[in-house]
C-alpha positions as CSV (number, residue, x, y, z in Angstrom):
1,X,0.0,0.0,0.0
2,X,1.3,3.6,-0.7
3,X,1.1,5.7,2.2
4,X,1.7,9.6,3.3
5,X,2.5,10.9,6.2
6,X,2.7,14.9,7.4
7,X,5.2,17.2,8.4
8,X,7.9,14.9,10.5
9,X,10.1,18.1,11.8
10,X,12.2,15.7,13.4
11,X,9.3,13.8,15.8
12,X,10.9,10.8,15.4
13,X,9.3,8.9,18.0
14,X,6.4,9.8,16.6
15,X,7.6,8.8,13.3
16,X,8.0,5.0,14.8
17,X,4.9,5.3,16.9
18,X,2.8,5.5,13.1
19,X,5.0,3.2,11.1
20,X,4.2,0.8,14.1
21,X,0.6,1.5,14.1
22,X,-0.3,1.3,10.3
23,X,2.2,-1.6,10.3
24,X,4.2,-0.5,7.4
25,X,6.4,-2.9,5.2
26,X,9.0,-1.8,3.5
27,X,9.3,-4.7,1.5
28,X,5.3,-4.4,0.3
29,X,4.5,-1.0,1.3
30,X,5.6,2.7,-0.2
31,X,6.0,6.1,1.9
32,X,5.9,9.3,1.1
33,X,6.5,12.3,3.1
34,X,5.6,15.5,2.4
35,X,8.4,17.3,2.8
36,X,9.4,19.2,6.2
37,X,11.1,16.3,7.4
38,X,13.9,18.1,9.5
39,X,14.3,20.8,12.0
40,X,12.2,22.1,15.1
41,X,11.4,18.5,16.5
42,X,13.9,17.2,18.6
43,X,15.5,14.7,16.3
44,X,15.7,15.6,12.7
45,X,18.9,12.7,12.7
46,X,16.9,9.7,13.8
47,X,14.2,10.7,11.7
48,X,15.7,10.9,8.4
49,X,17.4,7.8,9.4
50,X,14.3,6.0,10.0
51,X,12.9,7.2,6.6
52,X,15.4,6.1,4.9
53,X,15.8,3.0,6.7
54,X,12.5,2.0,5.3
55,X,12.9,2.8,1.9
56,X,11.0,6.6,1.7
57,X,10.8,8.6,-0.6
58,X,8.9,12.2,-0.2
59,X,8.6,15.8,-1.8
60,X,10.7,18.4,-0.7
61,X,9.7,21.4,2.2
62,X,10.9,24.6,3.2
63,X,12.7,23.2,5.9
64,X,14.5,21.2,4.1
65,X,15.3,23.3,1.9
66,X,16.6,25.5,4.6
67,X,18.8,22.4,6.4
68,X,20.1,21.7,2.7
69,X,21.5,25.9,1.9
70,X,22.5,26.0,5.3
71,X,24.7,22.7,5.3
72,X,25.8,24.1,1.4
73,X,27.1,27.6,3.4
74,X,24.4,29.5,0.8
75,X,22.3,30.6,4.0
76,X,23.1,31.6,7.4
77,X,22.1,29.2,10.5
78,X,19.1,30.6,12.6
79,X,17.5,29.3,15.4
80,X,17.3,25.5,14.8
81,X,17.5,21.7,15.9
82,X,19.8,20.6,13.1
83,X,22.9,20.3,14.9
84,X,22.8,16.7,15.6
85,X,22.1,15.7,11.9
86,X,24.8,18.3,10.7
87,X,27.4,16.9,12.6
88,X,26.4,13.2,12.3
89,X,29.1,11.2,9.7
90,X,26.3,10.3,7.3
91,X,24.6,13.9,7.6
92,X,26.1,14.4,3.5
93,X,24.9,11.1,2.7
94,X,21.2,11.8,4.0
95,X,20.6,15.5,3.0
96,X,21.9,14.6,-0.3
97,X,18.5,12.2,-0.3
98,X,16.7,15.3,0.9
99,X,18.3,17.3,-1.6
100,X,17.2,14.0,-4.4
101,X,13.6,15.0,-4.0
102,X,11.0,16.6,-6.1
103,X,9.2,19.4,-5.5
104,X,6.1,17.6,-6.7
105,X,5.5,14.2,-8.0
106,X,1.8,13.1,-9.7
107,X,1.2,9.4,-8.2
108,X,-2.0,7.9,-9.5
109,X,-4.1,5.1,-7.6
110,X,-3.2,1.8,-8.2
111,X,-6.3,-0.4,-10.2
112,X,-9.0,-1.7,-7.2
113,X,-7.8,1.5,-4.6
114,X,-10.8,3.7,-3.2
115,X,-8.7,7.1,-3.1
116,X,-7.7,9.1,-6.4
117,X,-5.0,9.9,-8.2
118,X,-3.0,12.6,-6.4
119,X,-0.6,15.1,-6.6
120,X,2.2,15.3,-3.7
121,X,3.7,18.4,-2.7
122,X,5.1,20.2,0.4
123,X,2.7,23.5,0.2
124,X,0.7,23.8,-2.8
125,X,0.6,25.4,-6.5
126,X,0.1,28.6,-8.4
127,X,-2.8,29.5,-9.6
128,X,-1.5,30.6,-13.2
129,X,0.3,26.3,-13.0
130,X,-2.8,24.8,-15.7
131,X,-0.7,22.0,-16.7
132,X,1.5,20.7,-13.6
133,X,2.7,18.0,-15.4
134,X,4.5,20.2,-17.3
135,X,5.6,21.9,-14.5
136,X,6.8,18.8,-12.8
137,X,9.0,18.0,-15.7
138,X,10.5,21.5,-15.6
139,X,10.9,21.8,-12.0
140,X,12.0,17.7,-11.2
141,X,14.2,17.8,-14.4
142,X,16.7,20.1,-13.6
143,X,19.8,20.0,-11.3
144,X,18.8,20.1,-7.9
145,X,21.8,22.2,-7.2
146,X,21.7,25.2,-4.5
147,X,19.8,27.7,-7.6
148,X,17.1,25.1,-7.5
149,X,16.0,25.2,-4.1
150,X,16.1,29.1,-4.4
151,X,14.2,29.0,-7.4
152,X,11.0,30.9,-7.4
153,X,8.8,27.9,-8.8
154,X,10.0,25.5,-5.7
155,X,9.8,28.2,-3.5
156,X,6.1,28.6,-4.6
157,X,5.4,24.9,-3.7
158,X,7.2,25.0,-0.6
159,X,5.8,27.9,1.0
160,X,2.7,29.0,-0.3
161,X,-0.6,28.9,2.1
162,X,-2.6,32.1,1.0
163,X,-2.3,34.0,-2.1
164,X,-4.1,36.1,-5.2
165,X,-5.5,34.7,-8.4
166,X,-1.9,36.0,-9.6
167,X,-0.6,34.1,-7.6
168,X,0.9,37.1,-4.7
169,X,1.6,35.2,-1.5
170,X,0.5,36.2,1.7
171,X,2.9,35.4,4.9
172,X,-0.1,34.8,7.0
173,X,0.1,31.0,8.3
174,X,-2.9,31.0,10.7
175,X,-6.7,29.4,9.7
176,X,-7.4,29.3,6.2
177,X,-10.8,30.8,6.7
178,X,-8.9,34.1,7.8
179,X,-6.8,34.6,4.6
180,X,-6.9,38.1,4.9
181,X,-8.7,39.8,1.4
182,X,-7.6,39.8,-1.1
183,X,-5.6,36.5,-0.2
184,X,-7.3,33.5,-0.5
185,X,-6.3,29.6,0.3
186,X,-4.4,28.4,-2.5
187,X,-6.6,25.4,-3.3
188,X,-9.2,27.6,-3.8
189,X,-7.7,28.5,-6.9
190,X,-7.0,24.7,-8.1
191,X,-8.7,23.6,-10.9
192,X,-7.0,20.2,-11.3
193,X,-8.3,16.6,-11.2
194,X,-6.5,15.1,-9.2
195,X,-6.6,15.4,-5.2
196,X,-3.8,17.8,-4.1
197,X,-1.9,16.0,-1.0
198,X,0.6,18.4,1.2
199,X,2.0,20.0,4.7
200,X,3.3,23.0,5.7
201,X,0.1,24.2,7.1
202,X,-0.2,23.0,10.8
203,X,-2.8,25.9,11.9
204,X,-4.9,24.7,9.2
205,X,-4.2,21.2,10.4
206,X,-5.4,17.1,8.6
207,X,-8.4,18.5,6.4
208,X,-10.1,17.5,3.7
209,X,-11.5,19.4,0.8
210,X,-12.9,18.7,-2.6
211,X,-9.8,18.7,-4.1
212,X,-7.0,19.3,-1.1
213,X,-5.9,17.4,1.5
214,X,-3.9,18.5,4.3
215,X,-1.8,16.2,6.4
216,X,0.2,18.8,8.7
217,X,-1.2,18.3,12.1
218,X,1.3,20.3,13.9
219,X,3.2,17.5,15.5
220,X,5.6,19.2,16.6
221,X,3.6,21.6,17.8
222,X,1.9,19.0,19.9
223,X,-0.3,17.8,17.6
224,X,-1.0,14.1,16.2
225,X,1.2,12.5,13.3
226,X,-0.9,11.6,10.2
227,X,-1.1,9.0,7.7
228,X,-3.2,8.6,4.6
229,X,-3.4,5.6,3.0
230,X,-4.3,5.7,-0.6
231,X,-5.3,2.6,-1.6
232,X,-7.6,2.2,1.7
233,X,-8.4,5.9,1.4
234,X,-8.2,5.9,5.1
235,X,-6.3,8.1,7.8
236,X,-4.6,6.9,10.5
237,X,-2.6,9.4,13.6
238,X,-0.9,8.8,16.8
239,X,-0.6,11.3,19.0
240,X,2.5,13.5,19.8
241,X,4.6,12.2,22.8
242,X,4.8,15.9,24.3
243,X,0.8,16.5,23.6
């Protein structure tokens, strides 16, 4: 079964606690995180390890991308938990499979599976992006060198919560339904098919709209870990160990 889980931010406990509960296999299963796995949580190194212990794969966030500039000297360190995984002797070898991601990545249901096709990404899409497979070619296909993940298109899909119809991003990150005008929620704007599956919004928290779905539930923040299951079209959480 192909699963996806929310922002990690290092909850690696937590991370266990829901690979226990939905009793993933990596030999049968799939996992996809939705980007964010790193920094605020309290162990960025042990989760990474554990998702690439069992084979996952994921889209990349904004916090990754900051762990990734940082590590490459592009950007200055701020206040963060990434000290552990910076140091550590495999900390190249596992932000270069950060830094191996797509920004977004179209994975359709399998034959017999109750949920739809969907499109994975850390924070959502412009407005003006009509044809996003297009834009996943363009964005996927080039060198994910430090440029990329300072381009404007990733930085769109890594950061984006409210915006215009022209696609002018608000930094509000509170409840959707208080976008301030004339920002709106992104999906509000999507006029795709398939479901849109991401993070990055905790205050807006798991959700489901009628072509969105939200599976930042502010662990680390307190809030459950959660899982969707695709094929099952069925959600599954665990509760943060410091909620």
């Amino acid at each position: 079964m192909r699963w996806f889980i929310g922002d990690l931010q290092g909850c690696a406990r937590e991370f266990e606690d829901l690979l226990r509960k939905i009793r993933f296999d990596p030999q049968a299963d799939e996992l996809w995180c939705l980007g964010d796995l790193v920094n605020r949580g309290p162990d960025s190194l042990a989760a990474v390890r554990l998702w690439r212990d069992v084979g996952g794969r994921g889209v990349v966030g904004n916090h990754d991308v900051y762990a990734l500039l940082v590590a490459a000297g592009r950007w200055p360190r701020k206040h963060d938990t990434l000290g552990p995984l910076l140091a550590a002797p495999e900390g190249p070898a596992l932000l270069a499979r950060l830094r191996a991601m797509p920004g977004l990545q179209f994975l359709p249901a399998a034959p017999g599976s109750k949920g739809p096709d969907v499109w994975a990404v850390h924070a959502g899409f412009h407005p003006r992006w009509t044809d996003l497979h297009a834009v996943a070619a363009r964005v996927n296909g080039a060198a994910h060198d430090d440029a990329w993940l300072e381009s404007p298109e990733l930085s769109f899909m890594t950061r984006v919560r409210c915006c215009t119809a022209s696609g002018e991003r608000s930094k509000f990150d509170r409840k959707a339904e208080d976008c301030p005008p004339p920002y709106r929620p992104w999906d509000e704007f999507y006029r795709g098919e398939p479901m849109v599956i991401h993070g990055h919004w905790a205050w807006r928290g798991h959700y489901r709209g009628p072509k969105s779905m939200g599976l930042d539930s502010g662990c680390v923040y307190g809030g459950p870990l959660t899982a969707w299951c695709q094929e099952e079209d069925r959600v599954e959480q665990v509760s943060s160990r410091d909620g």
